[in-house]
DOTILUM-937469 format. One record per residue (C-alpha): residue number from 1; residue in one letter; chain; z, x, y. Coordinates in nm, 2 decimals. Each point is the difference from the previous one (the first is absolute). Example, Ala and Ser with C-alpha at 12.3 -4.5 7.8 and 13.67 -1.06 7.14 Angstrom:
<atoms>
 num residuo cadena      w      u      v
   1       a      A   0.78   1.23  -0.45
   2       s      A  -0.07   0.14   0.34
</atoms>
This chain:
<atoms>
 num residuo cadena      w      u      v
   1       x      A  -2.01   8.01   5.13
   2       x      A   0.05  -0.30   0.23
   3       x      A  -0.35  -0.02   0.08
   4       x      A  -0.07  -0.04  -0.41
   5       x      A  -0.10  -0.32  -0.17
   6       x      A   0.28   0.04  -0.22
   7       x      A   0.26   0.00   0.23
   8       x      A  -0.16  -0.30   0.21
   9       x      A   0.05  -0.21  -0.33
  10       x      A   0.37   0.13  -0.04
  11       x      A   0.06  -0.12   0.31
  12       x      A  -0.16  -0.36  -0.02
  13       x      A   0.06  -0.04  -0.38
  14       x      A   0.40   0.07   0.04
  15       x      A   0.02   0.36  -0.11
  16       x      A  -0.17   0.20  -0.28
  17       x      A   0.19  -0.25  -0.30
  18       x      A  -0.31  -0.25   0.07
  19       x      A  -0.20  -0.05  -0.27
  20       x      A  -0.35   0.06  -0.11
  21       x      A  -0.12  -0.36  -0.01
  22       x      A  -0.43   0.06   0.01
  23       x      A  -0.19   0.24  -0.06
  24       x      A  -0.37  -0.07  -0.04
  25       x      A  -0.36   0.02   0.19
  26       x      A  -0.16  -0.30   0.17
  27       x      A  -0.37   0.05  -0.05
  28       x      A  -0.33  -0.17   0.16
  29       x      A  -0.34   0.04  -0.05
  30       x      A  -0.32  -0.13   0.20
  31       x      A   0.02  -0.31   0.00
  32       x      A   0.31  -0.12  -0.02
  33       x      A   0.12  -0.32   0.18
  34       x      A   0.30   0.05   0.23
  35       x      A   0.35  -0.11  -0.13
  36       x      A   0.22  -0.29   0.12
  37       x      A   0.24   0.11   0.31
  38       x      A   0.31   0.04  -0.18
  39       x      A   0.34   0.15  -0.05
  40       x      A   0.10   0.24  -0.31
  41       x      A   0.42  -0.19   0.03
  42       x      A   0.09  -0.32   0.07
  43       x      A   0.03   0.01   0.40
  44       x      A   0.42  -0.01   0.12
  45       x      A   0.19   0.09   0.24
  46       x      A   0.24   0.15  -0.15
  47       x      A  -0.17   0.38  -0.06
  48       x      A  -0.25   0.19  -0.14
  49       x      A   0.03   0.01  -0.40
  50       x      A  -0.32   0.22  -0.03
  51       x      A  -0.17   0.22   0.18
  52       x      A  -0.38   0.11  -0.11
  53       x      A  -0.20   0.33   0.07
  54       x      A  -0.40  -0.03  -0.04
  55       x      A  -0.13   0.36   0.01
  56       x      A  -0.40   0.06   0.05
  57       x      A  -0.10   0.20  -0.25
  58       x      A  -0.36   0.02   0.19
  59       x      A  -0.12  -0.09   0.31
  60       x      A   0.01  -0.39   0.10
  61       x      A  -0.28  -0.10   0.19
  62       x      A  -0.01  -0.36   0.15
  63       x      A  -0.27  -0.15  -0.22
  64       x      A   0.23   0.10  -0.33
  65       x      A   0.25  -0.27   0.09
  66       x      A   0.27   0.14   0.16
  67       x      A   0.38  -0.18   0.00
  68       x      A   0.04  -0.19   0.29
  69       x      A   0.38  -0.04   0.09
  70       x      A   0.17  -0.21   0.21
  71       x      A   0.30   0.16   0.22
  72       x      A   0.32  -0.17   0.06
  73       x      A  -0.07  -0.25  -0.30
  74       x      A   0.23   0.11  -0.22
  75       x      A   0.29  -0.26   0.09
  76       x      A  -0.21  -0.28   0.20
  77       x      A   0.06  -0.28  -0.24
  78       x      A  -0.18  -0.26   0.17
  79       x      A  -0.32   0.21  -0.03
  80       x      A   0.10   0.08  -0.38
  81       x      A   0.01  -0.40  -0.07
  82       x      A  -0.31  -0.10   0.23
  83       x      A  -0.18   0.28  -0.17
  84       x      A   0.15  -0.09  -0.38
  85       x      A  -0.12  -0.39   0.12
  86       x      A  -0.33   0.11   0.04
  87       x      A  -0.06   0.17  -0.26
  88       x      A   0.12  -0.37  -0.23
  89       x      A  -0.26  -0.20   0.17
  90       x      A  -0.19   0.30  -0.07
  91       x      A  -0.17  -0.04   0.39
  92       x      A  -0.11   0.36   0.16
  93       x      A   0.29   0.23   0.12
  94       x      A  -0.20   0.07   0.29
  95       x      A   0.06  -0.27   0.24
  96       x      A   0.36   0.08  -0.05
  97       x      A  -0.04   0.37   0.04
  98       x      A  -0.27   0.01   0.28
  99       x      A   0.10   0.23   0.29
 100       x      A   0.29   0.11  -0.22
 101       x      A   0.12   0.37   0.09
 102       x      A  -0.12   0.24  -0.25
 103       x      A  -0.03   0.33  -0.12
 104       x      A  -0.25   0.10  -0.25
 105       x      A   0.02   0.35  -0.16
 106       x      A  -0.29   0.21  -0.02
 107       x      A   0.13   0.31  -0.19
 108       x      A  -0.07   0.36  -0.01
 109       x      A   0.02   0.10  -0.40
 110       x      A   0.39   0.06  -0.01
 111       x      A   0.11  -0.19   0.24
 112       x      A   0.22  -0.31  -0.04
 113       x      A   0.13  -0.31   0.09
 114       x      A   0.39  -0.12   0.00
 115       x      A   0.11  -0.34   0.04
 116       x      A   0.24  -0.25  -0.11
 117       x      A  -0.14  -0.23  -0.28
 118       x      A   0.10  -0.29   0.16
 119       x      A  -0.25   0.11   0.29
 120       x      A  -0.32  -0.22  -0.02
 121       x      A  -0.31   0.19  -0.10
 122       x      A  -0.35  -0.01  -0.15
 123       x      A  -0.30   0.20  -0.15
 124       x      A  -0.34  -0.08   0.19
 125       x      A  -0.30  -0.07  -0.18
 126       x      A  -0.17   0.37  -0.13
 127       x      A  -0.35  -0.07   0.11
 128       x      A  -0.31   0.30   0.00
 129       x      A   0.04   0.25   0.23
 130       x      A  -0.19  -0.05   0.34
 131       x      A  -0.26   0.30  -0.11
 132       x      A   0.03   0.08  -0.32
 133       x      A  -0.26   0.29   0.08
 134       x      A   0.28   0.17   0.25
 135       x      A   0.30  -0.03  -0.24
 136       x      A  -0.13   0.14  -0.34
 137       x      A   0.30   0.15  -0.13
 138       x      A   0.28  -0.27   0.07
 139       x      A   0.12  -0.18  -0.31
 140       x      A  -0.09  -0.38  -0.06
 141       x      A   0.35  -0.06  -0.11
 142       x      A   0.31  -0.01   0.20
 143       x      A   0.26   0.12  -0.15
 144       x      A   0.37   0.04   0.16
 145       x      A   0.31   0.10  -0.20
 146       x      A   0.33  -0.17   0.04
 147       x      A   0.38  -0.01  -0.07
 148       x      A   0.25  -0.20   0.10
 149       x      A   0.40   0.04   0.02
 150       x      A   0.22  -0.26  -0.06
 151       x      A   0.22  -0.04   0.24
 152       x      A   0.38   0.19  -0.14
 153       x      A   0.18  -0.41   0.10
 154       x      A  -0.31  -0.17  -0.11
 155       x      A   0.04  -0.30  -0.29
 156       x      A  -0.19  -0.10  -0.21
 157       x      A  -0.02  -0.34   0.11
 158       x      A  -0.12   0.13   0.36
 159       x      A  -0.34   0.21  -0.18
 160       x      A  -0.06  -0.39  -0.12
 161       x      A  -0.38  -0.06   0.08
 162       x      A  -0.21  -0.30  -0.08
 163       x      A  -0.30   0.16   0.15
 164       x      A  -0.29   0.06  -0.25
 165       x      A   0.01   0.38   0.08
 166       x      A   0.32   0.01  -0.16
 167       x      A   0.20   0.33   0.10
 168       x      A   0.17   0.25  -0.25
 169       x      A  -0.34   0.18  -0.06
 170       x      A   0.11   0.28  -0.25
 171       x      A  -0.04   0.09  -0.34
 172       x      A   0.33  -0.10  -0.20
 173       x      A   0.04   0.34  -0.16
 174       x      A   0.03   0.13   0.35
 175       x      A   0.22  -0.26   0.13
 176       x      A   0.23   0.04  -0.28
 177       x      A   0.07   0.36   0.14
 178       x      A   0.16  -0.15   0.30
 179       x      A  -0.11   0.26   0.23
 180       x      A   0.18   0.00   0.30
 181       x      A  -0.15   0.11   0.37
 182       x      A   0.21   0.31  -0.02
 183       x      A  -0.12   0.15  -0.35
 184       x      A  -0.32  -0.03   0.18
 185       x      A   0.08   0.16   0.31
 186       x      A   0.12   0.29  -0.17
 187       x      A  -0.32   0.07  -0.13
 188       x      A  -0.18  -0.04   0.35
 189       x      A  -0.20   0.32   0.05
</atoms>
């Protein structure tokens, strides 16, 4: 199905030989400051070596901290090092990023996100809901399940990142099975 998830990461990732390179939940609960703007790869501009899927798996609601991303940032090096700068003098991202074009995602449960990981992104700070009287059943944690696919020409030198977030979030028993996109395609229901 062209339309399918699966067949959008064929496509970006190189074909259905890219490998299972994360696979792992990013959870928030009230309370939680917002992270650093930042990139999952080392920003080039050569091409993508990973791309990532977040998957709701319940509604997202703005006070829960949604992921801001910012589009077109994927290969803007300048913005990469002024950003990477900032964060050294450890002086607020905000002045740099103010006014900058984003997109934050507000999910339906099973919805998701797909981006490049060298596209600049965030978490915002999970705060209390507006009126916790009208929202009694949504969850105080945030919870959205990703994988990501190595890109099928990817190196290992090119998944190189400094960043504190560190990226090959996996379990090693399950990255030892080297599960590539297509053995997971062919299990798409």
């Amino acid at each position: 199905d062209p339309a399918s998830l699966g067949h959008a990461l064929s496509v970006l990732s190189g074909g259905d030989s890219a490998l299972l390179f994360e696979c792992a939940a990013v959870i928030s609960t009230e309370g939680c400051a917002p992270q650093i703007v930042h990139a999952d790869t080392v920003p080039s501009e050569a091409g993508a070596v990973l791309h990532t899927a977040f998957v709701a798996l319940q509604d997202i609601s703005a006070h829960q901290g949604p992921t801001r991303f910012l589009p077109h940032t994927h290969n803007c090096l300048r913005l990469h090092g002024e950003l990477e700068r900032e964060h050294e003098r450890g002086t607020p991202e905000s002045d740099l990023l103010e006014g900058a074009p984003s997109v934050v995602a507000l999910l339906r449960s099973g919805d998701c996100t797909l981006y490049d990981s060298r596209t600049l992104h965030c978490g915002g700070p999970h705060v209390a809901p507006p009126d916790r009287t009208s929202l009694p059943e949504e969850p105080v944690e945030r919870v959205l399940f990703y994988v990501s696919f190595k890109h099928a020409l990817a190196t290992e030198a090119e998944l190189a990142n400094t960043d504190v977030h560190g990226a090959g979030s996996i379990l090693p028993a399950v990255a030892a099975m080297r599960m590539c996109l297509g053995s997971v395609r062919s299990r798409e229901v």
